[in-house]
C-alpha positions in Angstrom: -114.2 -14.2 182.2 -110.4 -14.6 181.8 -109.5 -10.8 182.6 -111.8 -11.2 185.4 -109.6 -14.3 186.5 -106.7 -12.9 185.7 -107.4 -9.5 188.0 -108.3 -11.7 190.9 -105.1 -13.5 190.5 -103.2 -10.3 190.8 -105.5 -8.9 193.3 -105.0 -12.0 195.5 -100.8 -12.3 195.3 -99.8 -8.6 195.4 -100.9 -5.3 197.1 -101.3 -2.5 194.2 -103.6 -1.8 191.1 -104.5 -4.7 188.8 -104.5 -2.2 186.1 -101.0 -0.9 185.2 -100.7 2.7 183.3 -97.8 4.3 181.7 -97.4 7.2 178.9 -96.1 6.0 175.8 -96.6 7.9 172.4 -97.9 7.5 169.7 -98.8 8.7 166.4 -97.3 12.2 165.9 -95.7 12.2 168.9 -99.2 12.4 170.9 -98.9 11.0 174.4 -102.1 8.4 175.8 -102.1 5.9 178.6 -101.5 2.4 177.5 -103.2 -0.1 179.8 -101.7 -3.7 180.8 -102.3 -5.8 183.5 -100.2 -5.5 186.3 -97.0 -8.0 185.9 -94.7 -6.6 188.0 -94.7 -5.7 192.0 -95.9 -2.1 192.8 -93.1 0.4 192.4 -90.7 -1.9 190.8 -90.0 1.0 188.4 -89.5 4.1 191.4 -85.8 3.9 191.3 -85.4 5.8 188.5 -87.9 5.1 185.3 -88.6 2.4 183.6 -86.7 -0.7 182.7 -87.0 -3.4 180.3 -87.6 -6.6 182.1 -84.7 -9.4 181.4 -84.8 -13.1 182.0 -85.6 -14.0 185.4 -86.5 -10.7 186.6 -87.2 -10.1 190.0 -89.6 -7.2 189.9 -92.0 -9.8 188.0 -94.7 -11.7 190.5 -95.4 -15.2 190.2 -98.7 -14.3 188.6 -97.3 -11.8 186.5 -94.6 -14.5 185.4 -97.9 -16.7 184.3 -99.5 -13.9 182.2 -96.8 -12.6 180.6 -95.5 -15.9 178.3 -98.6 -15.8 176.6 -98.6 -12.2 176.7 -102.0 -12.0 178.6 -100.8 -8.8 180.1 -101.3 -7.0 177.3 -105.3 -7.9 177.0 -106.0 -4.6 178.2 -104.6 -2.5 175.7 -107.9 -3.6 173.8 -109.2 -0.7 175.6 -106.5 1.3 174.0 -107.4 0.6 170.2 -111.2 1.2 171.0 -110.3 4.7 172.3 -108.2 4.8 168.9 -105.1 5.5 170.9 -103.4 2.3 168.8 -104.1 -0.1 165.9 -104.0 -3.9 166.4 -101.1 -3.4 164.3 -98.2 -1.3 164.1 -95.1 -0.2 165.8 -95.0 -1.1 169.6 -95.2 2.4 171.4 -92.5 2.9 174.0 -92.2 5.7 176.5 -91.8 9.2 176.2 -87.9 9.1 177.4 -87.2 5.9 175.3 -89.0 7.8 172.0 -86.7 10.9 172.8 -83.3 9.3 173.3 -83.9 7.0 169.9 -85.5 10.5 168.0 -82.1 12.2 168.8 -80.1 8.9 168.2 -81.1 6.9 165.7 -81.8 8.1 161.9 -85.1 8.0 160.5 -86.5 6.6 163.7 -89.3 9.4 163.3 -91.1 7.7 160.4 -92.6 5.2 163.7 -94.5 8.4 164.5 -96.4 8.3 161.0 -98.6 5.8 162.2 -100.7 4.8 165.0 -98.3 2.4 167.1 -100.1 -1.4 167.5 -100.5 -4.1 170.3 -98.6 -6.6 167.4 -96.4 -5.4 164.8 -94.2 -6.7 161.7 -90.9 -6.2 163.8 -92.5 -7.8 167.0 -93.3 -10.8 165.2 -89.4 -10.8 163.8 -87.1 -9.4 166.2 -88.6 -9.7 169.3 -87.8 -8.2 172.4 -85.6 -5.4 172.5 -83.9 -4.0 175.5 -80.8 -2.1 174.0 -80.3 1.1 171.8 -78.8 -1.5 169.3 -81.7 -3.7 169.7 -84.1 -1.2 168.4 -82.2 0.5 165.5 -81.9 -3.6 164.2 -86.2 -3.5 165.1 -86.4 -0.2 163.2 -85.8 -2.0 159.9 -88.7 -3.9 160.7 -91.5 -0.9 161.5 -90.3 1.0 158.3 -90.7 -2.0 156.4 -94.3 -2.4 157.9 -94.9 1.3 157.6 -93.6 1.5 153.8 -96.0 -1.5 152.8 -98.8 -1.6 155.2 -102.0 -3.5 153.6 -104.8 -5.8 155.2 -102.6 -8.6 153.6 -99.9 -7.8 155.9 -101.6 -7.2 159.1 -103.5 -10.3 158.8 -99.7 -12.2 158.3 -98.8 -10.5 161.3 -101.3 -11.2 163.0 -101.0 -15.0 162.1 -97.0 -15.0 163.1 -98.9 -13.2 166.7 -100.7 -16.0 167.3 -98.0 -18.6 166.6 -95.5 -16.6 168.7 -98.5 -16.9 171.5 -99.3 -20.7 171.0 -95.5 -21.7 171.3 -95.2 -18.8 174.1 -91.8 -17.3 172.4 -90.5 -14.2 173.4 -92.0 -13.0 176.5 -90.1 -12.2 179.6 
């Protein structure tokens, strides 16, 4: 019932698909669709690609500002780790540019594409939300931490920081 309120909400305040796709990759540099619910007005991305939202964004609708805090946005990448496109946990998968420029930029940065990328991961749950090159070489610390010691133990403590971060609605933009 709540992702059926939730696409009426979006249905209701903006014209556009409730559903929003974009490529991201993932393990072995395979490319899939990750799903989200829509959080931003259509097109707000045309002028050039994507770009990470930043506090008070104006691309993000008044629904979409709802749904993102407590990250409800992201309920339909569930569809995503049934396909087996992602893990409940792992590195977060970014787009194919974005994977590119850090590949080329950043050492080690493709030991991410070991793994399956997650809806939650380890450096999620520590760094945040990243929006710069320097941002995500500081979050890389974090994945190949995760990636070097995965275990059950560890994704169920990540998944326990997840559901703190939601309750207390940190982080989101």
């Amino acid at each position: 019932p709540l992702m059926a309120i939730i696409a009426i909400a979006i249905r209701l305040e903006s014209a556009g698909p409730v559903i929003f796709r974009q490529k991201r990759m993932g393990r072995g540099g395979k490319i899939f669709t990750l799903y989200k619910f829509r959080s931003m007005r259509e097109g707000a991305d045309r002028d050039g690609g994507p770009h990470p939202a930043i506090h008070n964004d104006t691309r993000i609708t008044r629904v979409g500002r709802w749904i993102r805090r407590p990250r409800l946005d992201e309920l339909p990448q569930l569809y995503n780790i049934l396909r087996g496109d992602m893990y409940f946990v792992g590195p977060r998968p970014f787009v194919p540019s974005e994977e590119e420029e850090f590949l080329q930029k950043v050492p080690f940065y493709a030991q991410r594409l070991a793994v399956k990328p997650g809806a939650t991961g380890w450096a999620q749950v520590h760094r945040g939300y990243c929006a710069t090159l320097e941002d995500n070489i500081e979050k890389l610390e974090y994945d190949l931490f995760y990636i070097k010691n995965a275990s059950v133990g560890l994704d169920v403590l990540t998944v326990l920081k997840t559901i703190k971060i939601l309750l207390l609605g940190r982080g989101g933009r």
